[in-house]
C-alpha positions in Angstrom: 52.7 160.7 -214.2 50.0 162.2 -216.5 51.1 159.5 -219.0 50.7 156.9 -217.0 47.0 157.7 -215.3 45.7 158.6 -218.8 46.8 155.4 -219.7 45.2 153.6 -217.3 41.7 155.1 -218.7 42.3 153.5 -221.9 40.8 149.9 -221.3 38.0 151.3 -219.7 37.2 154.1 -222.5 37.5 151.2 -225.4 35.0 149.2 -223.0 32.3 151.9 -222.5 32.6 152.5 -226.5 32.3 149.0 -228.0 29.6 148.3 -225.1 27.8 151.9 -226.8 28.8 150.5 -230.6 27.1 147.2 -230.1 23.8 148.7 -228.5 23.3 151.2 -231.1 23.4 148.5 -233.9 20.5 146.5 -231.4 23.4 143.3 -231.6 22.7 141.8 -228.3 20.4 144.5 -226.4 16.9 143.0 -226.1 14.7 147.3 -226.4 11.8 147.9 -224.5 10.7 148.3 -220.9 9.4 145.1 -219.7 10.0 141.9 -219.5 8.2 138.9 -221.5 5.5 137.5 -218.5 2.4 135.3 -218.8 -0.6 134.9 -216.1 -3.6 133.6 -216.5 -6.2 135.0 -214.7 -9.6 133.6 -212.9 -12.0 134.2 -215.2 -10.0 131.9 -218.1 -8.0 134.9 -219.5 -4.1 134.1 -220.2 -2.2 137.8 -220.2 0.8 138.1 -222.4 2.9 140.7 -222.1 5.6 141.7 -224.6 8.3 143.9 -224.8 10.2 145.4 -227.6 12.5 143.3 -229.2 13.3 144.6 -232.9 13.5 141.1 -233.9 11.4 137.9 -233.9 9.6 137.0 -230.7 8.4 133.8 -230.5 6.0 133.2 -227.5 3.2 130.3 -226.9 0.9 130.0 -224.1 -2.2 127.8 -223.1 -6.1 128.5 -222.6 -9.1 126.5 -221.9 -11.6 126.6 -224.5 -13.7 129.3 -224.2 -11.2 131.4 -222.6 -9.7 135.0 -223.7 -5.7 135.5 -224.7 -5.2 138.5 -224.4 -1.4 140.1 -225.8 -0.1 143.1 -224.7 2.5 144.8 -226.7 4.8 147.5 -226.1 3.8 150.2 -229.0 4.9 154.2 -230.0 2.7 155.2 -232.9 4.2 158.7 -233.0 7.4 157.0 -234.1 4.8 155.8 -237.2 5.5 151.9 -236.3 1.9 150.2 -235.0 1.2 146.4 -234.0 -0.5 144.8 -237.4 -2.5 141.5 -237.6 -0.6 139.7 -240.2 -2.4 136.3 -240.0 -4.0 133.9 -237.8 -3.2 130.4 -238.8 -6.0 127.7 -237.6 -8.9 127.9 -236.4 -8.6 127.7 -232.0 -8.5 131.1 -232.2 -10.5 134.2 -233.4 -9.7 138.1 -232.9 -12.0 139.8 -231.0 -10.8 143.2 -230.1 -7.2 145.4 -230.5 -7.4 148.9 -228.9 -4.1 151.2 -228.2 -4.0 152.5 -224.6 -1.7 155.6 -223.9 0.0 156.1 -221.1 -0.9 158.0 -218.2 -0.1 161.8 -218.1 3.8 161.5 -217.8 4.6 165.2 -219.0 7.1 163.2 -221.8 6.0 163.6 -225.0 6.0 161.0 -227.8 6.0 158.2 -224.3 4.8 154.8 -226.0 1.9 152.9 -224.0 0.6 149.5 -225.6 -1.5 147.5 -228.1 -4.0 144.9 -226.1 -4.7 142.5 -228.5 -7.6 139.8 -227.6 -8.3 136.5 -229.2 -11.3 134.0 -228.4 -10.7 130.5 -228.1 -13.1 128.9 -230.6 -11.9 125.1 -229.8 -9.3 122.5 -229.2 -6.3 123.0 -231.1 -3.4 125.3 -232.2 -3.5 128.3 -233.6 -0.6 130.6 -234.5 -0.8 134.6 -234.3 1.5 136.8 -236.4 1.8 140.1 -235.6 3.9 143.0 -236.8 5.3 146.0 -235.9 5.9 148.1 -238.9 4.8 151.5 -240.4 2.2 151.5 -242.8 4.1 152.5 -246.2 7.2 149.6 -245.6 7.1 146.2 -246.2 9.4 145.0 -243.7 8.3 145.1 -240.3 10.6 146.4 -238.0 9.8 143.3 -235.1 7.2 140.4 -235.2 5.7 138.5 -232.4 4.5 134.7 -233.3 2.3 133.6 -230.9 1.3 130.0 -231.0 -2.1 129.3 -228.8 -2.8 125.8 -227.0 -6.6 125.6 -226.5 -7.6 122.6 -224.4 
């Protein structure tokens, strides 16, 4: 009888350890706490919010001209990574502002908060923002977020 009922937790053991195998080599599990969301709000500012992916993210949105996008990305610079500007190609839009806000007083140490990144839209057209998450000293980045912008 012991056999048989230890057994029976084979299939389900094998189960809970590929499930663990798979997310610890990030095959299939999407990281981070929030989901990807866009809104634009009344004063002409489109709001997109990223999560972690350790992968490519490719996201694109649309603004009026003379409006603000403004990304926010899930960041943890006491892991060493940090969101990086790697290029902005055309010319819709134009960086204005990137600040890191921390999170509010959770009592958990080394708890990630986020990058807000901003970008002005200059004029009619598209423009493509590359961003990376990497530490400073590798070349690799660890995720990327490709943002392509629709001014109008």
């Amino acid at each position: 009888m012991a056999r048989a009922v230890r057994r029976s937790y084979l299939p389900g053991l094998c189960l809970v350890l590929a499930l663990l195998c798979r997310s610890a080599s990030g095959q299939g599990v999407e990281r981070g706490r929030t989901q990807d969301m866009a809104e634009t709000n009344g004063d002409g500012t489109v709001e997109l919010r990223m999560g972690f992916t350790n992968q490519l993210t490719e996201k694109e949105v649309k603004v009026q001209k003379g409006g603000t996008v403004k990304l926010i990305l899930d960041s943890n610079p006491t892991t060493g990574f940090k969101w990086v500007l790697n290029g902005v190609e055309g010319a819709a839009v134009k960086k204005e502002s990137s600040i890191y806000t921390a999170p509010a007083a959770t009592g958990m140490v080394g708890s990630g908060g986020v990058d807000v990144w901003n970008f002005k839209a200059e004029q009619a057209g598209t423009s493509k923002v590359i961003l990376d998450y990497k530490r400073p000293w590798e070349e690799t980045p660890a995720s990327q977020a490709v943002v392509t912008v629709d001014v109008e």
